[in-house]
C-alpha positions in Angstrom: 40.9 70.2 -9.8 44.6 70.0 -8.4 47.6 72.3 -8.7 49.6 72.9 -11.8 52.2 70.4 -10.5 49.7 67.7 -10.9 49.7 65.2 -13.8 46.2 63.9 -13.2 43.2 66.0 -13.5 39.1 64.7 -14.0 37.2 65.7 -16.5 33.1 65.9 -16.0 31.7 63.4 -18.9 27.9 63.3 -18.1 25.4 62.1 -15.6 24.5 58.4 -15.4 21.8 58.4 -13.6 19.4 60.0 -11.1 17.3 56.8 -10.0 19.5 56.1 -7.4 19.3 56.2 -4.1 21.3 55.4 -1.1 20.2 55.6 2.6 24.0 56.5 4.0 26.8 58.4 2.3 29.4 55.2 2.3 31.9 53.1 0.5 30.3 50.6 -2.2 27.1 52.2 -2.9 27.0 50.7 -5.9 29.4 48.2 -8.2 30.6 48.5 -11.3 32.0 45.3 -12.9 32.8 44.2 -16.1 30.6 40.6 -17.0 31.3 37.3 -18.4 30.8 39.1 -21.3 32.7 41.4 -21.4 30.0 44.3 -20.9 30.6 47.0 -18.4 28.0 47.4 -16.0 27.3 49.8 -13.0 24.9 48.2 -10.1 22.5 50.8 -8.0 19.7 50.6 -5.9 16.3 53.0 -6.1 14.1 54.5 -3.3 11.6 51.5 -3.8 14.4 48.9 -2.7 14.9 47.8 -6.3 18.1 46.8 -8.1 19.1 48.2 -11.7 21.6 47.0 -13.7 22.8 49.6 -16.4 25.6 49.1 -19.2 27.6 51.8 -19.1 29.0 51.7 -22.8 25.8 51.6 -24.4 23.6 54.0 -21.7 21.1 51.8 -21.4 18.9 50.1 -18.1 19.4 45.9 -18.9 18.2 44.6 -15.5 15.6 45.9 -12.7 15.4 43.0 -9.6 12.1 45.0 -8.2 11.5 44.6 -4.7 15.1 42.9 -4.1 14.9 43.9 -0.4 12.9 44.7 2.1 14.4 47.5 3.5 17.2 50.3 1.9 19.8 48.3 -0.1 23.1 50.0 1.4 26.0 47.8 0.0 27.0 46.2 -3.6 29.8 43.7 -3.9 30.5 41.9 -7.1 32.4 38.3 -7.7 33.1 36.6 -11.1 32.4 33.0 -10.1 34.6 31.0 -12.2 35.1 27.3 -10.7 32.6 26.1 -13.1 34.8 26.9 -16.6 31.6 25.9 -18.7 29.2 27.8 -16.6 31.4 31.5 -15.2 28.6 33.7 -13.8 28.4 37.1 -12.0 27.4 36.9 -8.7 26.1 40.6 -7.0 26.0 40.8 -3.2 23.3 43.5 -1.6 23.1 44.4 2.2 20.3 46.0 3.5 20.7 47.7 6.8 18.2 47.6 8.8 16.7 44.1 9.1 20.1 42.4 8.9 20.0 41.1 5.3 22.4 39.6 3.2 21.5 38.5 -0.6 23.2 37.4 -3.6 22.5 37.4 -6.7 23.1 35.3 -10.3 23.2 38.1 -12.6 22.3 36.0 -15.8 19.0 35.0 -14.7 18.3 37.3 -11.7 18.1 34.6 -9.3 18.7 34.8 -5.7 20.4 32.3 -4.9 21.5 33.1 -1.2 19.2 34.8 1.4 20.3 34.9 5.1 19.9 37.2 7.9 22.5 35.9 10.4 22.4 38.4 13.5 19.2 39.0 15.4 20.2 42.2 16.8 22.4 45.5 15.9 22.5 46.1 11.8 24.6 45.1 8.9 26.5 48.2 7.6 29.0 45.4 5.4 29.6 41.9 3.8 31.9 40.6 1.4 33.1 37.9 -0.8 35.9 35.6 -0.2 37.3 32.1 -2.0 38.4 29.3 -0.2 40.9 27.5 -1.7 41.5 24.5 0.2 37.9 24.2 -0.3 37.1 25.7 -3.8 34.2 27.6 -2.5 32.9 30.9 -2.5 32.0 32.2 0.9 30.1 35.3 2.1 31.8 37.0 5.1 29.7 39.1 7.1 29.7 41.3 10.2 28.0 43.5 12.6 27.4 46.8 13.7 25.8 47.6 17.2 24.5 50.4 18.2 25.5 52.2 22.3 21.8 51.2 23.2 22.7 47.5 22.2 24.5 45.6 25.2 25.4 42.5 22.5 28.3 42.2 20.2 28.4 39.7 17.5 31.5 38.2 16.1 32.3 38.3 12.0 30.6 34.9 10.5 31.6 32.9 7.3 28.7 31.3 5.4 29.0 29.3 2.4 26.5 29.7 -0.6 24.2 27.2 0.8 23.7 29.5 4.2 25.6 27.0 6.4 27.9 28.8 8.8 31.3 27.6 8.5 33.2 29.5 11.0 33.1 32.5 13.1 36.4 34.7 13.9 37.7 34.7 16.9 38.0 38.6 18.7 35.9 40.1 16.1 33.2 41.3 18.3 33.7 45.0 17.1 30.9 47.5 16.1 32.4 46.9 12.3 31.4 49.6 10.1 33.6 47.9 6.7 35.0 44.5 5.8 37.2 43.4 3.2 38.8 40.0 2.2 42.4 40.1 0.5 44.7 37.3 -0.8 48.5 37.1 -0.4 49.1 36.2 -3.8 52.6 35.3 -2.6 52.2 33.8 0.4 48.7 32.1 -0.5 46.7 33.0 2.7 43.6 34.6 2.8 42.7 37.4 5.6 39.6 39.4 6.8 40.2 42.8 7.2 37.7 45.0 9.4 37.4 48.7 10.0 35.8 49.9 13.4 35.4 52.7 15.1 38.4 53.3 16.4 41.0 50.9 14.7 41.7 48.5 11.6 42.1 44.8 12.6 43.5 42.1 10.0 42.7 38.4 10.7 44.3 35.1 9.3 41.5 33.2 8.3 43.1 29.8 8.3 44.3 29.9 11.1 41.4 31.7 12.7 43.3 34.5 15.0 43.8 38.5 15.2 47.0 39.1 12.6 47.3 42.9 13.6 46.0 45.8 14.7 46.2 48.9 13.1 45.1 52.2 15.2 46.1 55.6 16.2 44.6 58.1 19.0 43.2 60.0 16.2 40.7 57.2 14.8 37.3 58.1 14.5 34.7 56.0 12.1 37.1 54.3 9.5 35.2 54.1 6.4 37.2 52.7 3.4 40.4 50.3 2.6 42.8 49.9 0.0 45.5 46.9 -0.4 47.8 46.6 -2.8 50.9 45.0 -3.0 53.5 47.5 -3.9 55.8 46.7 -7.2 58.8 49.1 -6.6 59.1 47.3 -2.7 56.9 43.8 -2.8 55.4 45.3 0.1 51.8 45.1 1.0 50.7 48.2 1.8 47.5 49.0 3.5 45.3 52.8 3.2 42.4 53.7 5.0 40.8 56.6 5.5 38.5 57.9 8.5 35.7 60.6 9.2 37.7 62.9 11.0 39.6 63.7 7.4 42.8 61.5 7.7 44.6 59.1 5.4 46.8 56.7 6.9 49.2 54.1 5.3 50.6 50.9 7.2 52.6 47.9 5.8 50.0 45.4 5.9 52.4 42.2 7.5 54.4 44.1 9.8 51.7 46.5 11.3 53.8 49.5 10.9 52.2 53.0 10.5 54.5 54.4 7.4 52.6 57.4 7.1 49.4 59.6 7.5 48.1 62.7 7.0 45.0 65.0 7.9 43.7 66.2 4.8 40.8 68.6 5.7 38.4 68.7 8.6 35.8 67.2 6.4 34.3 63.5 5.8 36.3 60.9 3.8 33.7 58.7 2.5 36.0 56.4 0.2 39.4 55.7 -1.1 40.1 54.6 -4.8 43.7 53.9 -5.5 44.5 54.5 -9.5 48.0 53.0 -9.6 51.2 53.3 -7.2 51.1 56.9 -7.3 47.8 58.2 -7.3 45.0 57.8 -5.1 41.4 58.9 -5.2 39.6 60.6 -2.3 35.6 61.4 -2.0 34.2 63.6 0.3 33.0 66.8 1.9 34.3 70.1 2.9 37.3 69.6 0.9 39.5 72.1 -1.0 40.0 71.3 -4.6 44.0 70.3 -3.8 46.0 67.9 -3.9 48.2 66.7 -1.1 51.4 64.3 -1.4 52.4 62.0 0.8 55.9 61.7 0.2 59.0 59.8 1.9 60.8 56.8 1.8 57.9 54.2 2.7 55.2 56.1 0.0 55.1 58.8 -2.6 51.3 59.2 -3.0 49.1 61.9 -4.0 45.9 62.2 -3.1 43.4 63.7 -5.8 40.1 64.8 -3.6 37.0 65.0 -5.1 34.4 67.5 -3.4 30.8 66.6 -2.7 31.2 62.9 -4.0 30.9 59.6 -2.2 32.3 56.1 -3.5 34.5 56.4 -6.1 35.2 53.5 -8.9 37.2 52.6 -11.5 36.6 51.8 -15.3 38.3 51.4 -18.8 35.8 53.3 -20.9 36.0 52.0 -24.8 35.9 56.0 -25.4 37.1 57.4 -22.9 40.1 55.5 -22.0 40.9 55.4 -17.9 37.5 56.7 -15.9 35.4 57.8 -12.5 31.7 56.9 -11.3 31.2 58.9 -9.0 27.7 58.8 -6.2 27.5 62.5 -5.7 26.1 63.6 -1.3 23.2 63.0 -0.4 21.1 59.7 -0.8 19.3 60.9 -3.8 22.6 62.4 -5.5 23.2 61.2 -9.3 25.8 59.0 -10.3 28.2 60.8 -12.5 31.3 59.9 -15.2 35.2 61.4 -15.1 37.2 60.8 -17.1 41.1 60.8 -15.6 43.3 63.0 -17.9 46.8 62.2 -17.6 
C-alpha cells in the first residue's frame, strides 16, 4: 500500500472478529475506546441486534447487551463521563435506523440509562455526544434523515440524559446523514456540525444560529468529518469526504474552501486523520495510492484503504500505533493494522 515516497505503510495483523454486522457501509460502525480502566475495547453490533463488547489486548468477548435494539444497530459513539470524579463511567451511544432509536448505555453495569425515539417520521442515520458547560451536563444531540417520499423535515434536537428536550437548532431542517459536536478549546464554544446531502453546515450552539456553510457544486452524500485544530497555524481546520470520491478541506471559522481533491470515482465511507500529515481514507474502487494535498493552507496525504469502511485509531501495548478496520459489506470482519512508520 502507497508509493515508495511514502513513510506510512499498514501492516495486516489479524482478524478481530466476524460476528459483526452492519446494515449500511458508514462512518462509526462500531467504537473503539479505551475505559476507566484503562482497557481497550472495540464496540460492535451482531445480526440479532445485540451489542458485544470485546478487549482488544487480551482477544477476548467481556460484554453481550442481547436484544439492545429492536431493529439494526447502525451507529456507536462513546463518552467518558467524568463530572462525578468518584464515580467516571463509560457511556456507549447506539442508533438504530429504522424505528428512530437513540440509546445509551453505562458500560460498567450494562444499563440503559437513556431510551428515546424523538422523530415520528423519516430515520435516524446519526447522534452524538456533547457537554454543556454552563450547565455541566452531558447532552445527546440527534438528527434526522428524510426520505423524497417524506414531505416533513425535522430540525436537529438536544436532549439531556433524562430525555427532556432542551433545545432545538434553528435551520437545521436538512436530510442529515452525519453529526458531530466539536469544542473550541480556545475560544470555549461548543458547535454542531452536520453533513447533508449536498453541503456541511456548522452551528453555534450557544447562541443557537447557522455559523457557516460549507458546499461546493460537486457535493453528493457527505459521509465523514474530521476537525482538528492545526499546531503549525492555530487554525481549525475542517475535512470531509463525500460519495462521489472527493476530499475537501475548509478553515473551520472562516468558511474558506483551502483545498480539495477527487481521489477516485469510488465511495469514501470515512476519514481518520493520524496526525497533521497523514490522513486515513476507507473505501471502494480505489487504487492502492496515495495522493498529497499539498500547498500553503495543507500538506496532507491521504493513505486509502480498499474495500474497508470506518476506520479507527488505537495505541496497541504490542503493536505500537494501529487500524480497526469494518471490511464492505454488512457481514464483513473487523480487522487490525498496524501503521508502520
Amino acid at each position: 500500500m502507497g508509493s515508495s515516497n511514502d513513510t506510512i505503510n499498514l501492516e495486516f495483523i489479524e482478524e478481530i472478529t466476524r460476528e459483526i454486522y452492519c446494515l449500511q457501509d458508514k462512518d462509526n460502525a462500531f467504537c473503539v475506546f479505551k475505559s476507566v480502566h484503562e482497557i481497550l475495547f472495540v464496540a460492535y453490533p451482531t445480526i440479532e441486534t445485540s451489542i458485544v463488547f470485546y478487549d482488544i489486548i487480551n482477544k477476548m468477548k467481556v460484554l453481550e447487551i442481547k436484544k439492545a435494539h429492536n431493529s439494526y444497530i447502525i451507529e456507536f459513539r462513546h463518552y467518558l463521563d467524568k463530572i462525578n470524579k468518584n464515580n467516571e463511567r463509560d457511556l456507549i451511544l447506539t442508533s438504530s435506523y429504522e424505528d428512530r432509536n437513540i440509546k445509551v448505555w453505562d458500560f460498567k453495569n450494562a444499563e440503559c440509562i437513556f431510551n428515546l425515539k424523538p422523530y415520528s417520521k423519516g430515520t435516524i442515520n446519526s447522534a452524538c455526544f456533547l457537554f454543556d458547560n454552563n450547565i455541566n451536563e452531558i447532552l445527546i444531540i440527534t438528527s434526522n434523515l428524510n426520505g423524497e417520499s417524506i414531505n416533513v423535515k425535522e430540525s436537529i434536537k438536544v436532549f439531556n440524559l433524562k430525555g427532556e428536550e432542551q433545545k432545538e437548532i434553528n435551520e437545521s431542517d436538512n436530510e442529515t446523514i452525519f453529526i458531530e459536536s466539536y469544542y473550541d478549546d480556545n475560544l470555549h464554544k461548543n458547535y454542531i456540525i452536520s453533513a447533508n446531502k449536498y453541503l456541511v453546515i456548522s452551528y453555534d450552539y450557544e447562541e443557537n444560529k447557522l455559523y457557516h456553510k460549507y458546499e461546493h457544486s460537486d457535493i453528493f452524500d457527505c459521509t465523514s468529518i474530521v476537525i482538528f485544530n492545526n499546531k503549525n497555524d492555530n487554525k481549525v481546520k475542517l475535512i470531509y469526504s463525500t460519495g462521489d470520491g472527493i476530499i475537501k478541506l475548509w478553515d473551520f471559522h472562516l468558511g474558506v474552501l483551502l483545498n480539495q481533491i477527487k481521489v477516485n470515482p469510488g465511495y469514501i465511507f470515512s476519514i481518520c486523520l493520524l496526525d497533521e500529515k497523514y490522513l486515513f481514507s476507507c473505501g471502494k474502487y480505489y487504487k492502492s495510492e496515495v495522493v498529497i494535498i499539498n500547498n500553503e493552507e495543507s500538506k496532507i496525504k491521504i493513505i486509502h484503504i480498499n474495500q474497508e469502511i470506518t476506520g479507527k485509531l488505537i495505541e496497541h501495548q504490542k503493536y505500537g500505533k494501529c487500524l480497526i478496520t469494518k471490511s464492505l459489506d454488512s457481514d464483513g470482519p473487523l480487522k487490525l493494522w498496524k501503521i508502520k512508520q
